[in-house]
PLY file of the C-alpha trace (Angstrom):
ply
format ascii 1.0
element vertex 492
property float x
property float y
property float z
element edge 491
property int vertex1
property int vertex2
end_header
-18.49 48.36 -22.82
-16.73 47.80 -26.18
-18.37 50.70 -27.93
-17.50 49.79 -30.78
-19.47 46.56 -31.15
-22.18 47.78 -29.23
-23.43 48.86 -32.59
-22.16 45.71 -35.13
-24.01 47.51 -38.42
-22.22 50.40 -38.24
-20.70 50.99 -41.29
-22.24 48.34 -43.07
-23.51 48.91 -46.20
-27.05 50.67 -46.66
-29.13 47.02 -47.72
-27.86 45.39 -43.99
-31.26 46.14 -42.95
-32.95 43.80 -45.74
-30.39 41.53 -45.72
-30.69 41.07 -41.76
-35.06 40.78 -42.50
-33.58 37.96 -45.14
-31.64 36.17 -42.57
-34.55 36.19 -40.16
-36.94 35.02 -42.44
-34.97 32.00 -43.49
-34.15 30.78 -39.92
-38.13 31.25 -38.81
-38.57 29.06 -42.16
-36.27 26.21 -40.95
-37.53 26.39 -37.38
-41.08 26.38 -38.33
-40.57 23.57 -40.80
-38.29 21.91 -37.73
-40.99 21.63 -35.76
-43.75 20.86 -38.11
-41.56 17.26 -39.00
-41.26 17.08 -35.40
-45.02 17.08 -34.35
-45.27 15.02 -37.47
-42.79 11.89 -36.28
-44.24 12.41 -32.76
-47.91 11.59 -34.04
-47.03 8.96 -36.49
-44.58 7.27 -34.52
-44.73 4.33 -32.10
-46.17 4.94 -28.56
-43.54 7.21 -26.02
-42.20 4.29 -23.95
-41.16 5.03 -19.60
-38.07 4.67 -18.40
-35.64 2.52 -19.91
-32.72 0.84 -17.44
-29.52 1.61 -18.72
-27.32 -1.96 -19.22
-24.23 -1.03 -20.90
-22.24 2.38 -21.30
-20.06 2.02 -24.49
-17.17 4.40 -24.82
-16.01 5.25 -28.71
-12.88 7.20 -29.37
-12.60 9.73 -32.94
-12.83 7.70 -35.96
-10.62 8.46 -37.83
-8.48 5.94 -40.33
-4.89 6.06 -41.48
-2.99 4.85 -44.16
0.82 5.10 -45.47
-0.46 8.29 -47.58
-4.07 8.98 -46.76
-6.09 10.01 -43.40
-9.79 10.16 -43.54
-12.15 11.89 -40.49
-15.47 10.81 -40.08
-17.43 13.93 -38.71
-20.31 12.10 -36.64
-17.83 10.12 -34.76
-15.10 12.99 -34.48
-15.15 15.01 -31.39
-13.19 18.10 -30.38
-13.31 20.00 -26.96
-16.72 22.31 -27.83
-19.26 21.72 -30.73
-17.43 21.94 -34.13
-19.89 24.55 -35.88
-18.51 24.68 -39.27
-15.52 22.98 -41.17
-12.65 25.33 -40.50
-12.80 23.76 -36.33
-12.43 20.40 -37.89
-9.63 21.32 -40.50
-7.52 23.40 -37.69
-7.49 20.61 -35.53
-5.69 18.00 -37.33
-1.81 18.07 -36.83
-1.01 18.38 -40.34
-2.72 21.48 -40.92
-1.08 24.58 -40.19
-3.57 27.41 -39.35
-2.78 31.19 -39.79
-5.79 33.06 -39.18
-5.91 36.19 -36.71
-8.45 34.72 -34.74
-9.79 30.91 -34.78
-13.17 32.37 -33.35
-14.12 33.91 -37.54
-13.68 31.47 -40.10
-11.47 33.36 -43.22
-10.36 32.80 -46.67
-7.04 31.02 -47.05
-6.11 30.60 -43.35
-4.83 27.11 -43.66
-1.37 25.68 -45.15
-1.31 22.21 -45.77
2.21 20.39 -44.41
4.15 24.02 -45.04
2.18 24.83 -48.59
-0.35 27.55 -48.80
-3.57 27.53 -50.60
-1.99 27.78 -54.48
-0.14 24.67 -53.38
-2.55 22.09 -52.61
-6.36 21.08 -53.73
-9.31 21.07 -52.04
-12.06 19.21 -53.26
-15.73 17.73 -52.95
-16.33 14.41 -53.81
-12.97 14.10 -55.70
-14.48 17.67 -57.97
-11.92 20.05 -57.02
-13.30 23.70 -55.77
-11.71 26.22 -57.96
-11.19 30.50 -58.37
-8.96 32.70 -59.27
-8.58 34.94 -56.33
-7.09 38.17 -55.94
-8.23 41.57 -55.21
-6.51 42.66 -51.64
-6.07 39.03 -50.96
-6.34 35.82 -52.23
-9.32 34.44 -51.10
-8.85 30.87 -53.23
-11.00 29.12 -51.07
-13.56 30.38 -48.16
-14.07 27.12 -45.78
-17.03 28.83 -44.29
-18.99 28.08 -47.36
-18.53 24.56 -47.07
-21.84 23.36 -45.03
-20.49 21.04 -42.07
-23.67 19.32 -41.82
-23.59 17.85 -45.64
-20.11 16.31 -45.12
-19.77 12.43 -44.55
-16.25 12.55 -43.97
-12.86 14.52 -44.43
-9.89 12.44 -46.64
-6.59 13.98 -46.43
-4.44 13.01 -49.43
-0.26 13.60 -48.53
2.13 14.80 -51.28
1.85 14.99 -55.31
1.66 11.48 -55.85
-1.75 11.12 -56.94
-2.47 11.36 -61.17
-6.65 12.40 -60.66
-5.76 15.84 -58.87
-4.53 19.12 -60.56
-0.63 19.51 -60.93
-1.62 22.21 -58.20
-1.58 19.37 -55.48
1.80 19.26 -54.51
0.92 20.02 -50.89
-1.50 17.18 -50.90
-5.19 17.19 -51.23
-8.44 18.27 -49.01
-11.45 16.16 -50.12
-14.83 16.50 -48.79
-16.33 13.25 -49.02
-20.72 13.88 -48.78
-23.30 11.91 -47.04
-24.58 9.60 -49.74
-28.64 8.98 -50.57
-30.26 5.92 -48.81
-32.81 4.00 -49.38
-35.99 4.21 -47.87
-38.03 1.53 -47.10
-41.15 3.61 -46.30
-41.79 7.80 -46.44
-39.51 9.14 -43.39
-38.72 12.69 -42.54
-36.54 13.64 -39.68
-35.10 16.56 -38.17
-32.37 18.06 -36.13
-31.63 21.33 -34.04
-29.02 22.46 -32.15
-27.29 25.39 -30.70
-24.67 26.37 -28.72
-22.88 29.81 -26.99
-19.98 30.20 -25.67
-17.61 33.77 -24.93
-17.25 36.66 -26.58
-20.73 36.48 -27.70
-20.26 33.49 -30.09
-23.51 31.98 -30.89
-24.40 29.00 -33.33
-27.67 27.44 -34.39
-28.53 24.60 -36.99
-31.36 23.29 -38.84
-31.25 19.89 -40.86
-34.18 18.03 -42.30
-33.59 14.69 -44.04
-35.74 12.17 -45.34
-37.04 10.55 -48.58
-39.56 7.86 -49.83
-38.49 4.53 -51.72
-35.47 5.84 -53.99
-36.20 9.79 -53.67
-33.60 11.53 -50.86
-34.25 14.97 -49.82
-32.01 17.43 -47.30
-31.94 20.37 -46.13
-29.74 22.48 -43.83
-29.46 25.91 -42.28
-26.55 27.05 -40.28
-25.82 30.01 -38.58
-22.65 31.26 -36.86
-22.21 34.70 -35.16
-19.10 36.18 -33.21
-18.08 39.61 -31.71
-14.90 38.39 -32.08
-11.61 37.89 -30.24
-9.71 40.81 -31.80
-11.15 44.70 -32.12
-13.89 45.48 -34.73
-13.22 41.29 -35.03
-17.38 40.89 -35.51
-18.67 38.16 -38.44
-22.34 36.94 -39.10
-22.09 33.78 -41.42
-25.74 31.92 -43.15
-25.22 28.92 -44.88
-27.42 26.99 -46.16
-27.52 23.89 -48.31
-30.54 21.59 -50.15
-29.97 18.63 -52.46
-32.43 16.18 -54.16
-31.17 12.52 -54.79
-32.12 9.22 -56.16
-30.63 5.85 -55.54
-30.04 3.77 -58.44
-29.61 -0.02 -58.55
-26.52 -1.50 -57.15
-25.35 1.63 -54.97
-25.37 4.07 -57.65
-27.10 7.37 -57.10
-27.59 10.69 -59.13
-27.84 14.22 -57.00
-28.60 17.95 -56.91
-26.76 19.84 -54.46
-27.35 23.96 -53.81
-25.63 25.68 -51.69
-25.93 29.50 -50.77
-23.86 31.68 -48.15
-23.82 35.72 -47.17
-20.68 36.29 -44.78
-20.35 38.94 -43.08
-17.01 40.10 -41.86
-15.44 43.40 -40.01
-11.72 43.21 -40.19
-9.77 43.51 -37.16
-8.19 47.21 -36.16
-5.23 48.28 -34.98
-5.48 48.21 -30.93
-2.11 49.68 -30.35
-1.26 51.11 -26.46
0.82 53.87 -29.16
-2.46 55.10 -30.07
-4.86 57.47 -28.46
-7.85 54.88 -29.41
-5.92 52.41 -27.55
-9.06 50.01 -25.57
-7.48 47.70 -22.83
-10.01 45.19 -22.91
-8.91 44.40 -26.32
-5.93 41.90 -27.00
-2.89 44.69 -28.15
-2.48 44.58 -31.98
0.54 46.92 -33.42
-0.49 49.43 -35.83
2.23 47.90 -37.82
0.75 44.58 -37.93
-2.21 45.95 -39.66
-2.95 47.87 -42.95
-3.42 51.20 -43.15
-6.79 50.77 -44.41
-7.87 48.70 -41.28
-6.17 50.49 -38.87
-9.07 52.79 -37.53
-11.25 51.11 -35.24
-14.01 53.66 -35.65
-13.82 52.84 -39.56
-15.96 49.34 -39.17
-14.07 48.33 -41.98
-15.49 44.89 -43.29
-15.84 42.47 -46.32
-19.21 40.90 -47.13
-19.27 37.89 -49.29
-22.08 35.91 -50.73
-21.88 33.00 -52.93
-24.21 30.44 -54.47
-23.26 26.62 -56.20
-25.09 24.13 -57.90
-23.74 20.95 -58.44
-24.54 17.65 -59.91
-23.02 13.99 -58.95
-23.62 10.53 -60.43
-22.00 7.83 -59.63
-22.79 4.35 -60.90
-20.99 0.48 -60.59
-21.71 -1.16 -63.95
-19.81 -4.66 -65.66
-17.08 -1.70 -67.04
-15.95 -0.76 -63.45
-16.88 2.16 -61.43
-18.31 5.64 -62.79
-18.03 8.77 -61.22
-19.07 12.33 -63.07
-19.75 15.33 -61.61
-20.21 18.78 -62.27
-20.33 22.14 -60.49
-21.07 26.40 -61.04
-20.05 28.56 -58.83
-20.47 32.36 -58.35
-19.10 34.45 -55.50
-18.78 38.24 -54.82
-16.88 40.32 -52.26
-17.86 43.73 -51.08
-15.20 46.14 -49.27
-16.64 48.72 -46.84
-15.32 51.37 -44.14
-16.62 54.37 -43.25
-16.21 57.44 -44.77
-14.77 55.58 -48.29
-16.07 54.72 -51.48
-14.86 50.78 -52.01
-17.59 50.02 -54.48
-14.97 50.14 -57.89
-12.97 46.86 -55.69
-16.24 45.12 -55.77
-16.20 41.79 -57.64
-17.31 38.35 -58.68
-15.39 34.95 -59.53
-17.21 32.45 -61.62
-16.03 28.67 -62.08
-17.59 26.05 -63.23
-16.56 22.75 -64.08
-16.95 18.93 -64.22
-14.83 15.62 -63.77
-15.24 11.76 -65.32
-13.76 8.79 -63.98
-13.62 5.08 -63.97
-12.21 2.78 -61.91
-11.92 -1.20 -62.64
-9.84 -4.31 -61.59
-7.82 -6.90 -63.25
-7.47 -10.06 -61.73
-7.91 -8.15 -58.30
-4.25 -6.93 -58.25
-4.52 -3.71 -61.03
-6.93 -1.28 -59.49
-6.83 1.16 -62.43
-8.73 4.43 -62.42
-8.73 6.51 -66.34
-10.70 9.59 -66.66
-10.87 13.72 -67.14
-11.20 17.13 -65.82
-11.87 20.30 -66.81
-12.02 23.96 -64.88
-13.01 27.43 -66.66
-12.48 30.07 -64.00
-13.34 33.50 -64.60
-14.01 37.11 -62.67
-16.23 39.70 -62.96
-18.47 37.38 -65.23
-16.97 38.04 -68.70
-13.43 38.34 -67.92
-11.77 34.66 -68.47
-8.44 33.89 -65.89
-7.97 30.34 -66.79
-8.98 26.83 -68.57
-7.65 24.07 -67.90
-8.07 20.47 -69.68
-6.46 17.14 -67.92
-6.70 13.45 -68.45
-4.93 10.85 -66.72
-4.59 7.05 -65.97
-3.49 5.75 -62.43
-2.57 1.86 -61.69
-2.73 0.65 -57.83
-0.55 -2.56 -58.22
-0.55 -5.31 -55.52
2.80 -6.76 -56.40
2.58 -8.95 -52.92
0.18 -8.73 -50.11
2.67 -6.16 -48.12
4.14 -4.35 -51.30
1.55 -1.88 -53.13
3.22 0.29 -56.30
1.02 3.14 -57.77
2.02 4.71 -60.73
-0.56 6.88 -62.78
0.09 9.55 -65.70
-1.68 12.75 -65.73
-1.45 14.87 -69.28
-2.14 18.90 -68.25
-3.55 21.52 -70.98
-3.17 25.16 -69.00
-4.80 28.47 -70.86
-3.86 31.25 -68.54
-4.71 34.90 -69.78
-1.73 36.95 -67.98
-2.74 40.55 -66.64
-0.61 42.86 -69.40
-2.04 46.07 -68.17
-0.85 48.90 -65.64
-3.91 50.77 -64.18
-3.03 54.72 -64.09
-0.60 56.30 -62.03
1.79 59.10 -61.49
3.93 56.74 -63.61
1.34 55.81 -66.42
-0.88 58.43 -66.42
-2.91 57.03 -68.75
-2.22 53.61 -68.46
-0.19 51.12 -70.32
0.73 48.01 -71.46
2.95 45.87 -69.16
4.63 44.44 -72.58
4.47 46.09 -75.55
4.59 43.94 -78.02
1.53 42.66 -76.77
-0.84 45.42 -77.38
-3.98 43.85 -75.53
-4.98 44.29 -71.50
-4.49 40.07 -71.08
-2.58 37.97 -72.88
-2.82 34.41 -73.39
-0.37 31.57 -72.75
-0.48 27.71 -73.54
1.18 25.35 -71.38
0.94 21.22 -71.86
3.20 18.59 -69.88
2.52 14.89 -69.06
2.94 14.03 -65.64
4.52 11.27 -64.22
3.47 9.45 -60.69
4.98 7.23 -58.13
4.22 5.96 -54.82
5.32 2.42 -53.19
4.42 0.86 -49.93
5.66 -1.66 -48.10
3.39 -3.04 -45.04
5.36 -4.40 -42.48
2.09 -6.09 -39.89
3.13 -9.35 -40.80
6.56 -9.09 -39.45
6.40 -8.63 -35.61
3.52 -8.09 -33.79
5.05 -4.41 -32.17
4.98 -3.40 -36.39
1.14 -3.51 -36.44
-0.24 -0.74 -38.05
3.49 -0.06 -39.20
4.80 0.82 -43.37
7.28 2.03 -45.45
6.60 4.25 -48.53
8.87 6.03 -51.29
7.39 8.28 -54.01
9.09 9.23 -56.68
6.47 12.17 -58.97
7.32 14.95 -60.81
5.63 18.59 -59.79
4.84 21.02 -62.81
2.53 23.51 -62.64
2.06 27.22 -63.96
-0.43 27.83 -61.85
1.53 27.74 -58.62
2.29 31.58 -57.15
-0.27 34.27 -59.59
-3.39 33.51 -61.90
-4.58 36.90 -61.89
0 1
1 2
2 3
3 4
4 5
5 6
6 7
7 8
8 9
9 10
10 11
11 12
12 13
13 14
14 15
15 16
16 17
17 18
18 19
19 20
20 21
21 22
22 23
23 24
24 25
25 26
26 27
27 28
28 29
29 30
30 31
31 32
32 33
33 34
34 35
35 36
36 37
37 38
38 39
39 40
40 41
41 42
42 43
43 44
44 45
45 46
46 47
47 48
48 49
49 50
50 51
51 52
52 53
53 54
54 55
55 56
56 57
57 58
58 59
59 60
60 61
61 62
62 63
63 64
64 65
65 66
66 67
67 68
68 69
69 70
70 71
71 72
72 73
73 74
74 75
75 76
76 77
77 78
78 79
79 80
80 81
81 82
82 83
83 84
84 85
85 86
86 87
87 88
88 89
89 90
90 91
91 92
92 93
93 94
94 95
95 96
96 97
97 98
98 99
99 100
100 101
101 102
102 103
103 104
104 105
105 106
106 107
107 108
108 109
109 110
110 111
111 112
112 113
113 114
114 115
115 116
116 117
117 118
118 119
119 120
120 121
121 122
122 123
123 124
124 125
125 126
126 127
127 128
128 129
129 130
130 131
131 132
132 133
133 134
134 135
135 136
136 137
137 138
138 139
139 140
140 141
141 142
142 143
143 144
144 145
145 146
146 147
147 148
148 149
149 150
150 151
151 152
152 153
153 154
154 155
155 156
156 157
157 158
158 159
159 160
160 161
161 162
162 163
163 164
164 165
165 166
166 167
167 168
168 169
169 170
170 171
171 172
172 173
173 174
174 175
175 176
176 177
177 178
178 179
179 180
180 181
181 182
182 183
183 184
184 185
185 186
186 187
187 188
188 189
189 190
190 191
191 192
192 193
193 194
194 195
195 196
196 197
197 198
198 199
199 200
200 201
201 202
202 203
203 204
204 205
205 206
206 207
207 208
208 209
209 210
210 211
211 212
212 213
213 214
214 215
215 216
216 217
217 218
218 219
219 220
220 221
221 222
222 223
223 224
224 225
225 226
226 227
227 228
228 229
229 230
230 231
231 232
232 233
233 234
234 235
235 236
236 237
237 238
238 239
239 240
240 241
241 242
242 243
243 244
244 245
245 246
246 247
247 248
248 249
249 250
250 251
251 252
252 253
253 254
254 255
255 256
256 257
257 258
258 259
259 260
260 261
261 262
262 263
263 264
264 265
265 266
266 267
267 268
268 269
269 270
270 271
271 272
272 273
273 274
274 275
275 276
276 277
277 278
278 279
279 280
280 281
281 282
282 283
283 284
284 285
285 286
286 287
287 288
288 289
289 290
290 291
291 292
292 293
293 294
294 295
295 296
296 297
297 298
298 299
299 300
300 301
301 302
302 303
303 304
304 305
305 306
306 307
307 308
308 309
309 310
310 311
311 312
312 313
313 314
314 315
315 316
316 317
317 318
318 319
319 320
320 321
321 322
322 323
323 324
324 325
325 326
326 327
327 328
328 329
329 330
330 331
331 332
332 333
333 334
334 335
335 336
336 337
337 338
338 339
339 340
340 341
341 342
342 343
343 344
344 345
345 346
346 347
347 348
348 349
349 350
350 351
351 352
352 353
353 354
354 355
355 356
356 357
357 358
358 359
359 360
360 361
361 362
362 363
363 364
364 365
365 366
366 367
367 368
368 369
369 370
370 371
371 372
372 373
373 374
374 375
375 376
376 377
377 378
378 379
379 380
380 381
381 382
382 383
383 384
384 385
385 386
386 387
387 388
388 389
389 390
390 391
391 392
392 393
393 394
394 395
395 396
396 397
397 398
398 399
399 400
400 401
401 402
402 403
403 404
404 405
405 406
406 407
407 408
408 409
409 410
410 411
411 412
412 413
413 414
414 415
415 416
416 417
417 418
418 419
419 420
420 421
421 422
422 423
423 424
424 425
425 426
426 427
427 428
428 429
429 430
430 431
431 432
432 433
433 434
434 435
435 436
436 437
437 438
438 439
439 440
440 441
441 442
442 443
443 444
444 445
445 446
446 447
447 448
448 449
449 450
450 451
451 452
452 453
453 454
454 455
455 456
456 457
457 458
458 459
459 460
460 461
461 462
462 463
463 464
464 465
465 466
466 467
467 468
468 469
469 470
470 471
471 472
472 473
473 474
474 475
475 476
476 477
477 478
478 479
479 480
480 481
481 482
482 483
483 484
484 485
485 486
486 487
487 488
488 489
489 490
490 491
């Protein structure tokens, strides 16, 4: 018996018990409401016909669609060998991304690189809004994928490169946009529900709850998800709630206006040291070298872990008018991390990031050759609440040019305003006893720095279907962008 999962609270901080009652309240919740929609469909619905003769049998491969600098994955029609349960299976599974995790069994922080760039180096957004934190603190931890609710996402657009003007100067790498199932329109009051689950080794375990419906213009959806793993690797244990509600309306020709919430608790042990060196060496473990890990991990009978909750609210509109195209949105986010392992006080590495933000755009044609999209962003990323890391302002102008049917030349501009407020402080040591600033003529703990460029852009295709049959599907494409950013390697 692996003793030391036998016991996965161990070690956990003294609230697991309520939090645990929490959890188990809001899955009874979802499964009670489940099947009260369900008895309700069932005794509203039509009459439950007999056996049906089966005529056709209609095999669909993945959709997925390609293009000379963009790939988009649809989730309901993507399939992978086992039941994708949150993101992260999706993500690690396409050949461009790179994934670097310990374990692909517990979703982590910043375990993907993107084409050979890490996290800093390329942008992952929702609906074109890019997600944004500062990191830090015994890791990055830019961008948690497990917090992302699989069940509210539509679709998965890959963007290749830095050629695009509407992302952050931080896109170099390219760009991971969640694209979100859009309201509908109902033509009478419909709810309807879905629950799965699934199980597979080493005591991984998912369930999921979604209820969607609406009446005329009104959308409503919920979802619950919960993933639990003892893990591949020692003390490799994670318990992960999400859960996700968001009130829409549809507005006349396509447009639509939504509330999106989002909450998540994660639960995480981090895997020990299993080395056959050491005289807590367990066999039935996979052998990791005490040098491989940290020395504050290395104790298996530690139950060293990192909990992490977060909560978003966000806010999309999007509406096709005579003047093109518009797209706003808007987003707050708070997350905390909690360090634990036993025997040691963690509590003064405790903290929060805070971001919020919000984008405009519109997008228009002239004479259906100039698809031109102007608009803004803005991000204002703190942690610990009061403690401001950076601002950024942006506004930019992109041009999609059909110079033939074949040849397609973007260009776009993109005008970057960066406040970053430096770390200037040295926290005592046997060095600085007492402290002390990191420059001196700067007699403050952060100091402030203005940056400002304008960004060029540059990308050119050339389609080459119409030239042999055996170049279907075929293209050529050059971009020529510059990539500027101060953001790149350290915010904090």
């Amino acid at each position: 018996m692996r003793d030391d999962e036998s016991t996965p609270c161990t070690g956990c901080r003294p609230e697991w018990k309520q939090r645990l009652r929490v959890k188990t309240a809001l899955t009874s919740f979802f499964f009670v409401s489940f099947l009260f929609f369900a008895a309700t469909n069932v005794a509203c619905g039509q009459e439950v016909q007999g056996a049906q003769s089966l005529e056709d049998i209609t095999v669909t491969a993945n959709k997925v669609t390609l293009s000379p600098n963009k790939t988009e994955v649809f989730i309901k029609d993507y399939t992978i060998a086992g039941a994708p349960t949150t993101v992260f299976d999706i993500l690690k599974d396409r050949a461009m991304i790179d994934f670097r995790g310990q374990s692909d069994l517990v979703p982590e922080p910043d375990t993907f690189q993107m084409r050979g760039f890490e996290t800093r180096q390329f942008i992952t957004a929702v609906d074109g809004l890019p997600i944004q934190k500062t990191g830090g603190w015994w890791g990055d931890h830019y961008l948690d994928y497990a917090m992302v609710p699989l069940s509210a996402v539509e679709s998965v657009e890959f963007l290749y490169g830095p050629h695009s003007a509407l992302y952050d100067g931080k896109s170099f790498g390219g760009v991971i946009n969640f694209k979100l199932k859009q309201p509908a329109y109902y033509d009478k009051a419909r709810m309807t529900g879905n629950l799965s689950a699934s199980i597979r080794n080493y005591g991984t375990q998912s369930q999921k709850i979604a209820l969607s419906g609406g009446k005329s213009r009104f959308n409503i959806d919920m979802n619950y998800e919960r993933y639990r793993t003892d893990g591949y690797l020692r003390n490799g244990a994670a318990d992960i709630d999400t859960m996700a509600a968001s009130l829409g309306y549809v507005l006349p020709s396509d447009g639509h206006i939504r509330l999106t919430a989002t909450w998540s608790d994660l639960m995480r042990k981090i895997p020990s040291a299993n080395d056959p060196k050491r005289p807590d060496y367990d066999s039935s473990y996979p052998v990791v070298l005490e040098s491989d890990v940290s020395y504050r991990w290395r104790n298996p009978a530690d139950h060293s872990g990192r909990d992490y909750d977060g909560h978003s609210i966000r806010v999309d509109f999007k509406q096709p008018s005579g003047w093109g195209d518009w797209n706003v949105g808007a987003y707050y986010t708070d997350e905390g991390q909690h360090y634990y392992r036993n025997g040691f006080d963690y509590s003064h590495y405790d903290t929060n990031y805070v971001s919020y933000g919000a984008l405009v755009k519109n997008r228009f044609f002239v004479k259906d050759v100039h698809e031109i999209t102007i608009g803004m962003d803005t991000a204002h990323l703190f942690q610990k609440y009061s403690e401001k890391i950076v601002e950024t302002w942006a506004g930019f102008i992109q041009d999609k040019w059909e110079i033939t049917g074949p040849l397609t030349l973007t260009t776009g501009l993109r005008l970057e305003n960066i406040n970053i407020w430096w770390d200037n402080w040295w926290s005592p040591s046997s060095k600085y006893p007492g402290g002390a600033y990191k420059d001196p003529s700067h007699p403050s703990r952060q100091v402030k720095k203005n940056y400002q460029k304008i960004v060029p852009k540059s990308f050119l295709t050339y389609r080459m279907d119409h030239l042999v049959d055996w170049l279907r599907d075929t293209s050529l494409s050059a971009g020529l962008s510059k990539i500027w950013t101060p953001r790149a390697f350290c915010e904090v």
